[in-house]
C-alpha positions as CSV (number, residue, x, y, z in Angstrom):
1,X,-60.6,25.7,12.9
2,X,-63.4,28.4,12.8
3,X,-66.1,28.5,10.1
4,X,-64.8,32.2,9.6
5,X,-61.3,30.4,9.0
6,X,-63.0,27.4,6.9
7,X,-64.7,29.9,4.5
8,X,-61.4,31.8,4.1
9,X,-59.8,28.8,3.1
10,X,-62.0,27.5,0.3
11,X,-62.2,31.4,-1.0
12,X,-58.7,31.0,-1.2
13,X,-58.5,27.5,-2.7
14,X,-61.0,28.7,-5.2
15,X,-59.7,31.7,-6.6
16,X,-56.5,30.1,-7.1
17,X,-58.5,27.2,-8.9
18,X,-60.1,30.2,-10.8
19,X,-57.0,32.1,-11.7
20,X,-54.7,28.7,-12.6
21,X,-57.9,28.5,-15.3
22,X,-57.7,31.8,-16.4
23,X,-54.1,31.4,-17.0
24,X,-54.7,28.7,-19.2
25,X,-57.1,29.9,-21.5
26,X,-54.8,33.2,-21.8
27,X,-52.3,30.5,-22.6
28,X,-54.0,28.8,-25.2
29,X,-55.2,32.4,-26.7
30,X,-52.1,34.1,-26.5
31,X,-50.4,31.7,-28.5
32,X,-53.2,32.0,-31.4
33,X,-52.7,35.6,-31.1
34,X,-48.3,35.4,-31.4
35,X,-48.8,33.3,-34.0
36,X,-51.1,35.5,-36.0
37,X,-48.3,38.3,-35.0
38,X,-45.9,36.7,-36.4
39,X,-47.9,35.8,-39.7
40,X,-48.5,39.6,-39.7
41,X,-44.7,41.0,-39.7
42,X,-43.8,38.1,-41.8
43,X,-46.6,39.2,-44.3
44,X,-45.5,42.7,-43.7
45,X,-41.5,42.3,-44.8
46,X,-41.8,39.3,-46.8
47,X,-45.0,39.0,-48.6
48,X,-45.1,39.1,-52.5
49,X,-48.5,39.1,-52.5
50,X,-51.2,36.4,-53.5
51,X,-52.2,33.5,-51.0
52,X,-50.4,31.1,-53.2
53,X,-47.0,33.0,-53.0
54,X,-44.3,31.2,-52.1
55,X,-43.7,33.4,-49.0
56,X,-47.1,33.1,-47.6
57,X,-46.8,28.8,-48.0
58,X,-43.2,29.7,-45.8
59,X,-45.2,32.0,-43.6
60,X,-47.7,28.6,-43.3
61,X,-45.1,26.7,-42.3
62,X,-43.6,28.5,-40.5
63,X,-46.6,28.8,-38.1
64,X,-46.6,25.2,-38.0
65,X,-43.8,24.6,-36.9
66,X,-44.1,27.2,-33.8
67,X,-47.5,25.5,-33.2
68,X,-45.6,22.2,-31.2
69,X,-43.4,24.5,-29.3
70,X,-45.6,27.2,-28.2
71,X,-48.0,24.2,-27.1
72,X,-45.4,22.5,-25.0
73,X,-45.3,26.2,-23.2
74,X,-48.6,25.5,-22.5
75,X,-48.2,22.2,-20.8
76,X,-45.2,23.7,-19.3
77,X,-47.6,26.6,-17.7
78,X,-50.1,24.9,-16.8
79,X,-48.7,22.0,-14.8
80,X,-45.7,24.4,-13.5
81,X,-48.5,26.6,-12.3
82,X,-50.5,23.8,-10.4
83,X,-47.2,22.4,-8.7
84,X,-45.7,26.4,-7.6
85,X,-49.3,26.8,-6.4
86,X,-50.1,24.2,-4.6
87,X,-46.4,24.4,-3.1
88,X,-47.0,27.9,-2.0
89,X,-50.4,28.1,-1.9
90,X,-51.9,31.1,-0.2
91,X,-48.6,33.0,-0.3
92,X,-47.4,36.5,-1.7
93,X,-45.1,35.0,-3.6
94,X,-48.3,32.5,-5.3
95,X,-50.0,36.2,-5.7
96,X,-47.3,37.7,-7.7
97,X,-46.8,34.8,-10.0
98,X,-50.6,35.3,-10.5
99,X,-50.1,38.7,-11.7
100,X,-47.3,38.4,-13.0
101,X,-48.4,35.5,-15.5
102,X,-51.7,37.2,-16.1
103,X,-49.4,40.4,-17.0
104,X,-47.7,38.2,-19.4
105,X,-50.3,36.8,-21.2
106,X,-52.3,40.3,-21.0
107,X,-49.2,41.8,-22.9
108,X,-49.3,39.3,-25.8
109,X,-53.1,39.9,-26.3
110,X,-52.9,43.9,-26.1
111,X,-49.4,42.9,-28.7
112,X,-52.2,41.4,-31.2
113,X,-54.4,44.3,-30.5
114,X,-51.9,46.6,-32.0
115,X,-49.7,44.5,-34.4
């Protein structure tokens, strides 16, 4: 192998590494940000006012109970990702899932942005 093919190779290796830990940060903040969404339209349609109501404690617990399921997405993600990856590594279907994901996760961020 040719140090012009070597270099390649780790670039490759570690924008992947680079990218799988974007994707989990955008994982780990996208799911603050739905749940604060959904706080948000539950405030919106629900809320009868005060921080003591009885539909913001609902709207407490109902976070709460999203927080365990949204995290196992997480895990789901971020190993998924390291096992597609490191099947297809250095392949335009790798690429895609890369922007696809990121698309993903950029969607629920721009969602908090205007919710």
């Amino acid at each position: 192998m040719t140090d012009t093919k070597k270099t390649q190779t780790v670039r490759a290796v570690l924008l992947t590494l680079g990218l799988w830990l974007l994707t989990i940060v955008l994982t780990l903040v996208a799911i603050s940000v739905l749940l604060d969404v959904l706080m948000r339209v539950y405030a919106a349609f629900w809320a009868d006012g005060g921080f003591y109501s009885q539909a913001t404690q609902t709207a407490i617990g109902i976070r709460q109970v999203l927080v365990l399921p949204l995290g196992i997405i997480a895990v789901v993600v971020a190993i998924g990702g390291a096992e597609y990856h490191r099947e297809h590594f250095n392949t335009r279907e790798s690429w895609r899932t890369f922007a696809r994901t990121i698309a993903v996760q950029g969607g629920l961020l721009l969602l908090g942005v205007f919710i």
